[in-house]
GUDRENSE-730579 format. One record per residue (C-alpha): x, y, z. Coordinates in steps of 0.02 Angstrom, whole numbers, plus 50000, padded with zeros to 5 digits. Example, Ala and Ser with C-alpha at 12.3 -4.5 7.8 and 13.67 -1.06 7.14 Angstrom:
<sites>
506154977550390506844994750357
</sites>
This chain:
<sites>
481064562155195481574578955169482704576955043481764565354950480254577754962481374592354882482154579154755480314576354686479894595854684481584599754564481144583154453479354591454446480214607254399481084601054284479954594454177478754606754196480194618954134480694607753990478894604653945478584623653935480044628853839479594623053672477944634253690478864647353744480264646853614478944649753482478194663753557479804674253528479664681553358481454680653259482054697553232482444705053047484114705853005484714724052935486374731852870486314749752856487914757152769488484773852862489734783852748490394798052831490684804552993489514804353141488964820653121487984814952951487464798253051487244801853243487054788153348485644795953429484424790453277485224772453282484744773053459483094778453425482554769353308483104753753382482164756653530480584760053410481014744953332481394731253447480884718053294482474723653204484294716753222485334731353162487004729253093487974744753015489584745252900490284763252960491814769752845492414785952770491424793252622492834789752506493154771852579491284766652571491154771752382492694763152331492274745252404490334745752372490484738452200491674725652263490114720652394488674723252283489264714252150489944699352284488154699852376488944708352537488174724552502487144732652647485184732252642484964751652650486444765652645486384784252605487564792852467487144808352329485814808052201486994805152071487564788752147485854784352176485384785151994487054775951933486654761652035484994759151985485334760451831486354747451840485204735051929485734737952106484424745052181482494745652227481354758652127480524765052287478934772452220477704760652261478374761052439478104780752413476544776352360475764767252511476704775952634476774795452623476014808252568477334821152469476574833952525477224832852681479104832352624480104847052539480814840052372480534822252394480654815252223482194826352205483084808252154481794803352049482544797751873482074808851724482114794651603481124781551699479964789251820480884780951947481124785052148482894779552151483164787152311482474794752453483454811752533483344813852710484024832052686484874845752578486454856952537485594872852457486624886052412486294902952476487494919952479488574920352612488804940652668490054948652800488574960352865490084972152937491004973952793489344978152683488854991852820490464998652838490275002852640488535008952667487874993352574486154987952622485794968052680485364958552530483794952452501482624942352377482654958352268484424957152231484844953652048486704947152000486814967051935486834971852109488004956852158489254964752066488814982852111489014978152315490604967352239491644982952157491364995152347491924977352449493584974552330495264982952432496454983752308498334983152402500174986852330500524968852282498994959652311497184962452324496804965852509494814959652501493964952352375492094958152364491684940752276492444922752267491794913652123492744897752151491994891651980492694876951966491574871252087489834860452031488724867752166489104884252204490054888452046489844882451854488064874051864487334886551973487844901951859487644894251681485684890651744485414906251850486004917551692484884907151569486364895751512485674876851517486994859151506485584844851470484084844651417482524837651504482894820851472484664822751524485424812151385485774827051272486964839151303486564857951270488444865751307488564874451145487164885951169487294904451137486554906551329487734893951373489204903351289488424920151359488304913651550490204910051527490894923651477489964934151626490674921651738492304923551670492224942851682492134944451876493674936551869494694947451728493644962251678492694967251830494004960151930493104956752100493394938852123495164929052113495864921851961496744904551965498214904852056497634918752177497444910952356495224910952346495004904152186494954888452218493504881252343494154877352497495274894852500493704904052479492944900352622494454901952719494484919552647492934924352698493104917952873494594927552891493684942452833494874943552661493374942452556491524947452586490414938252492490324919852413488934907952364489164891452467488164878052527487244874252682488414862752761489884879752787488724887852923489624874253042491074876952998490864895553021490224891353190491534882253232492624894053183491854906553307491354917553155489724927953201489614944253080489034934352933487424930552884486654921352701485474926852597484454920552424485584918052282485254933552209484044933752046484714935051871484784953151763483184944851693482134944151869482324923751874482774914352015483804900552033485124891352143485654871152168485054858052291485984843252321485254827652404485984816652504484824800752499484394781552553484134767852447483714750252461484694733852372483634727652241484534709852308483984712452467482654699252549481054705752554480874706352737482494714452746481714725752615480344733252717481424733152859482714745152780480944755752721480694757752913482464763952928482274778652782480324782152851481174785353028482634795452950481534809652854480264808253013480284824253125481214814953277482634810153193482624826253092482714836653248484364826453272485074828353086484274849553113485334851853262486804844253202486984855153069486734840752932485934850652797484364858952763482674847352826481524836652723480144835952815478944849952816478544845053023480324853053082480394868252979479754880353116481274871653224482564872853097482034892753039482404895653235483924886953276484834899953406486584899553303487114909453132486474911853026485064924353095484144921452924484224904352905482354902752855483084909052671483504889252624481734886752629481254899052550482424893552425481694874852379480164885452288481684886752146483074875252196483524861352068484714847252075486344844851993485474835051832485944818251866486004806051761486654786051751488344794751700488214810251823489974810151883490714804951728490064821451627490004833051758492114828651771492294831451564491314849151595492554853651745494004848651626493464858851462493144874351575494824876151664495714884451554494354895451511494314902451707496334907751656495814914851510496894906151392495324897351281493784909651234492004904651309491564896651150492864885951140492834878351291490784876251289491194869651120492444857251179491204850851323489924849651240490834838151102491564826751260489914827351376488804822551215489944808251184489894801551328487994802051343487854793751192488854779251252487684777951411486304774851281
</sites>
């Protein structure tokens, strides 16, 4: 009896079970599928904010494609134009207008539009395309560039901090005490110009000393300008007439020497982006500190902000779609900018963390200066063709920073290639 009594109970069971699963089955919602593409190391994509957000978003199935910067770039054509691409991934503003110009991604302004208030974000149409109105990005933070200043060096030659009154005048002033000339070699540079370089070098000093490349619509280029020309030629003399920065072929010209120069305490002064204070850091150096770029002889200020930003595939379904929205509205959120702030991933976008960032306990002391600096920051002008121009400029200049073409000519010669190949892109 008893065994037919507890054979009845686990038939019951049994069917009760099997009668309830069905119910059951379609209570569970099915989770959203997303691909977020990660280029770069972990210190631009922690896992901490993956964790965090999955945890906020239990609804979401997260996949990621993780590679090197370089690696991602070179096989995201092959997968967008196969239909393996991820849903959402992060890259710079330039990028982000290329590939939506080319159809690959979402305009995100009417997801701007319902969703946040600008006002609440530093520079956050900063990949918004000049042509079209379009958000073709969204930037979760900033490299600004700022002076970088040996503090000891500048005291030890009775040179005062700089400040925001500084004017390039007095750049060059502080530049001329800092230079060591030695027997063979220059001993300290007060400067390093490293002009080769987009952010810190040839855009930022043609616009701070009036020059201009393109012109608001970015589709014409404005190279051969007598500002232009002018802006060129005083970059070109710190190098060979004032001689306080290196020429080509002296170990600090190019960028990467630089900074190795000034952490070494071989130079004293550069212009650099945000991203160097870790590597200063972790280099143990602590008797620098960074300052406004400083204005022109004019009074007007200037200096370069690059965005790194998110953007959505225009293929994409459209639950997958507002899925990867969730993702970029939880990356420029002040949780996981804390994370990005005290990783040392650039400069914040949201307004919420900029009392936490202006504070963080490690150099540089005046770190509150980058934003300060997004009241005149601009962008590299970026265009459908960004890094195909911006390579013909680099290319037309170089033998101008050796001094074997005259400013003219080589402003000349860009101009003639950068306006060609704008007019192709039309």
């Amino acid at each position: 009896m008893r065994r037919r009594l507890a054979t009845w109970i686990m038939l019951a069971l049994v069917v009760v079970v099997a009668g309830l699963s069905p119910v059951a089955a379609a209570k569970t919602p099915a989770r959203t599928k997303l691909t977020i593409g990660l280029p770069g190391t972990s210190l631009v994509h922690a896992d901490e904010i993956l964790e965090r957000f999955q945890e906020a978003h239990p609804e979401i199935k997260v996949e990621t494609v993780r590679m090197t910067w370089d690696q991602f770039f070179d096989k995201l054509l092959l997968m967008l134009v196969s239909g393996t691409a991820p849903d959402v991934w992060y890259g710079e503003a330039g990028r982000a207008i290329s590939w939506y110009s080319a159809g690959f991604t979402q305009d995100l302004a009417p997801y701007v539009q319902r969703d946040l208030d600008p006002g609440d974000y530093f520079f956050l149409h900063a990949a918004q395309d000049p042509a079209t109105g379009a958000w073709t990005g969204i930037p979760s933070d900033f490299q600004i560039t700022s002076l970088f200043y040996n503090y000891e060096h500048l005291r030890a030659a009775g040179i005062d901090d700089p400040d925001e009154t500084w004017t390039v005048d007095d750049l060059i002033a502080a530049a001329k005490k800092l230079t060591i000339p030695g027997a063979d070699t220059v001993e300290r540079w007060g400067f390093v110009l490293q002009p080769s370089y987009i952010t810190p070098g040839w855009m930022l000093w043609i616009k701070l000393l009036g020059g201009r490349i393109l012109d608001e619509t970015r589709t014409h280029s404005l190279l051969s300008s007598p500002e232009t020309v002018s802006a060129l030629e005083q970059m070109t003399a710190l190098m060979h007439q004032h001689q306080i920065a290196p020429p080509p072929g002296v170990r600090g010209h190019t960028p990467v020497d630089a900074v190795k120069t000034f952490r070494e305490g071989t130079s004293a002064m550069m212009f650099n982006i945000y991203a160097w204070n870790r590597d200063l850091n972790t280099y143990g150096m602590d008797v620098y500190d960074v300052a406004v770029v400083p204005r022109s002889p004019s009074g007007q200020q200037f200096t370069t902000a690059v965005p790194n930003v998110w953007v959505i595939n225009k293929a994409s379904p459209p639950e997958r779609k507002e899925a990867a929205w969730e993702w970029i509205k939880f990356q420029i959120g002040e949780e996981a900018q804390k994370i990005r702030m005290a990783a040392g991933a650039g400069v914040p976008v949201n307004r919420g963390v900029a009392f936490d960032f202006a504070n963080l306990p490690d150099p540089p002391l005046n770190r509150g200066i980058y934003l300060d600096s997004y009241a005149f920051a601009e962008t590299l002008e970026e265009n459908p063709v960004w890094a195909e121009y911006t390579s013909a400029i680099e290319r037309a200049l170089e033998p101008l920073w050796a001094a074997e073409v005259t400013a003219r000519e080589a402003a000349e010669r860009a101009h003639r290639e950068v306006q060609a190949i704008l007019e192709r892109a039309t």
